[in-house]
N, C-alpha and C positions, 0 to 999 in steps of 0.2 A: 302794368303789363301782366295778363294772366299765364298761366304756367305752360299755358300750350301752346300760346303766342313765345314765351322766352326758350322753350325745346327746340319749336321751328326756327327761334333767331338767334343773337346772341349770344344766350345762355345756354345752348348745348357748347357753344365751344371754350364758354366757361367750365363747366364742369368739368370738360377734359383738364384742364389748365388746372384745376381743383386737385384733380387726381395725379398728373404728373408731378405738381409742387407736394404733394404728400408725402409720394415715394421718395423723391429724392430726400426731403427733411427729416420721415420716419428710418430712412437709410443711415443719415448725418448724427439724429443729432438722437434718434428711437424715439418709440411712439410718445411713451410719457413725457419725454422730454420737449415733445414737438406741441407747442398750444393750436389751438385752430385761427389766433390772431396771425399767427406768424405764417401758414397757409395759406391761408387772404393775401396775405401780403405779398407771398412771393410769386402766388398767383393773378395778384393784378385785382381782384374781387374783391367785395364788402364785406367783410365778414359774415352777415346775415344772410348770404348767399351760400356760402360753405353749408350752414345747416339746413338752408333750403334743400339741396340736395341732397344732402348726409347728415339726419338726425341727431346721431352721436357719433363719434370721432370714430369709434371703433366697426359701424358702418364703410369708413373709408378703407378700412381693412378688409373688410369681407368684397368689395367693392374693386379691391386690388387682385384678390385673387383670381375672379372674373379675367382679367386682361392678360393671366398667363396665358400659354401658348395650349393649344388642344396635344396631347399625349397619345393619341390615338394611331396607331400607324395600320395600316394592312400589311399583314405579316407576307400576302404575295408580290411587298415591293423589296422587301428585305432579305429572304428566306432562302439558302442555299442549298437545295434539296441534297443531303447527305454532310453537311460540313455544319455541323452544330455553332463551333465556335465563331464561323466565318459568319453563320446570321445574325449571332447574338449581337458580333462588332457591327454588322450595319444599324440594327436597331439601335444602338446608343449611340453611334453616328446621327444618325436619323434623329435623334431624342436630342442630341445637345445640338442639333443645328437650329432646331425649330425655336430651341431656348435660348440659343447665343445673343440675343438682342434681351432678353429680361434677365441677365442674371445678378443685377441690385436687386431686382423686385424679388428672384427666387430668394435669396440669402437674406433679404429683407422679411420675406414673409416666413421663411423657416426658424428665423430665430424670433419671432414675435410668435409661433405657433403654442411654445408651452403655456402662454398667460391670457389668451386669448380662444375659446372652445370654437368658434366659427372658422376661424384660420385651422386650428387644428383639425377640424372636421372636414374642412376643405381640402387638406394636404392629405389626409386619410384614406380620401376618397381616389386622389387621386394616385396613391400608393398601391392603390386595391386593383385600379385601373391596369396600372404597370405590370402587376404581378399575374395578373392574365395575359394580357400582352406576350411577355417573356415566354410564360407558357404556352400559348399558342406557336409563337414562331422556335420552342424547342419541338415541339410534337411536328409539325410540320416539315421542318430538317432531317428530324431523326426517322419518321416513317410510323403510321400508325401501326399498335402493338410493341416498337423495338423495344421501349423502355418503361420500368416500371414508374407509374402514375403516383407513386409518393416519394419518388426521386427525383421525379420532374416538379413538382409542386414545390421540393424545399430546394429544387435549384432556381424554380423562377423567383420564391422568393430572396436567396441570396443574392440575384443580379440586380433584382428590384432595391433589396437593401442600398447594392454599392451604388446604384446609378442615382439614387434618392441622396445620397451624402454627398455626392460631387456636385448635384444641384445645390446642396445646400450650403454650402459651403462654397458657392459660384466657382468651382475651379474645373468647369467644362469645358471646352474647348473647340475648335473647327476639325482639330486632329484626333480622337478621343486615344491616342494608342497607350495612356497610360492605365488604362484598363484594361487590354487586349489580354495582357498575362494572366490577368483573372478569370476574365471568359474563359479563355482556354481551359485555364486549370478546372473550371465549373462543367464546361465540355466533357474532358477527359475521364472526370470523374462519372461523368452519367457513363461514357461508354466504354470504358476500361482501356482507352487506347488514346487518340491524339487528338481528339476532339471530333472525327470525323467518322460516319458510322456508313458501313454498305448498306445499301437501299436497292432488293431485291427488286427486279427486272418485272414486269406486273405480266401476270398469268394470262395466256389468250384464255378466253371466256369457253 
């Protein structure tokens, strides 16, 4: 069978099966520890099938992080114009709900990230992601001008910090409120008050 007869049949649904028995065994038992005989197997596939699609093993790493979840939110579904800490909660809201279904694969891939520079680079990227994110929906909240733009930058990245540990460490949740103290506190500190900043009434023209 050629390769674009086994994508169209088959073998695309092997692959899947290739990739979910990865996860869970690279979860169980860590990469090293996991051979690709054992893969095959748990997967139902020939072993020479495993490398058909995945060269080297650590392919099925970079391979995994593909199938997190997209990070991307629009800060106008989140954003509470004036209440910094109130938007920041829905964005981590928003971010562990989209992730609540991958969180073997996050904690899986975050602790394979130090020995591995593909996974690393991947989680990087998506750190980098984050950290505009945050910042966008702080500047948004808070009102263009209110706040100085290097204390929004080291507060987007300290939310980005926390929210990237709680993925990694799979302890996110449907509720995220064991975070909210932190937002807040990260709030307050951009606007010297409770996390919520007046937003001056827009000038007739």
């Amino acid at each position: 069978m050629s390769r674009q007869q086994g994508d169209d049949g088959g073998h695309a649904s092997a692959r899947e099966r290739i990739l979910l028995a990865a996860e869970r065994l690279f979860a169980e038992s860590g990469f090293q520890g996991t051979p690709t005989s054992r893969i095959a197997e748990a997967a139902e596939v020939p072993k020479g099938l495993v490398h058909y699609y995945f060269r080297r093993k650590s392919d099925l790493l970079t391979a995994l992080v593909e199938r997190l979840p997209d990070e991307r939110v629009d800060p106008t579904r989140v954003v509470v114009r004036g209440d910094i800490a109130e938007s920041l909660h829905r964005l981590v809201t928003e971010l562990d709900r989209r992730l609540s279904a991958s969180r073997m694969l996050s904690h899986l891939l975050w602790r394979e990230a130090d020995t591995h520079n593909a996974v690393r680079d991947a989680l990087r990227s998506r750190y980098d992601v984050l950290v505009g994110q945050v910042k966008s929906v702080i500047l948004a909240a808070a009102g263009a001008g209110t706040l100085a733009l290097t204390d929004v930058e080291s507060a987007a990245a300290l939310v980005a910090l926390a929210v990237s540990y709680r993925h990694s460490v799979a302890r996110h949740s449907d509720a995220p409120d064991e975070i909210r103290a932190e937002l807040t506190f990260i709030a307050s500190a951009l606007t010297g008050r409770s996390g919520t900043v007046r937003v001056a009434p827009a000038r007739a023209p």
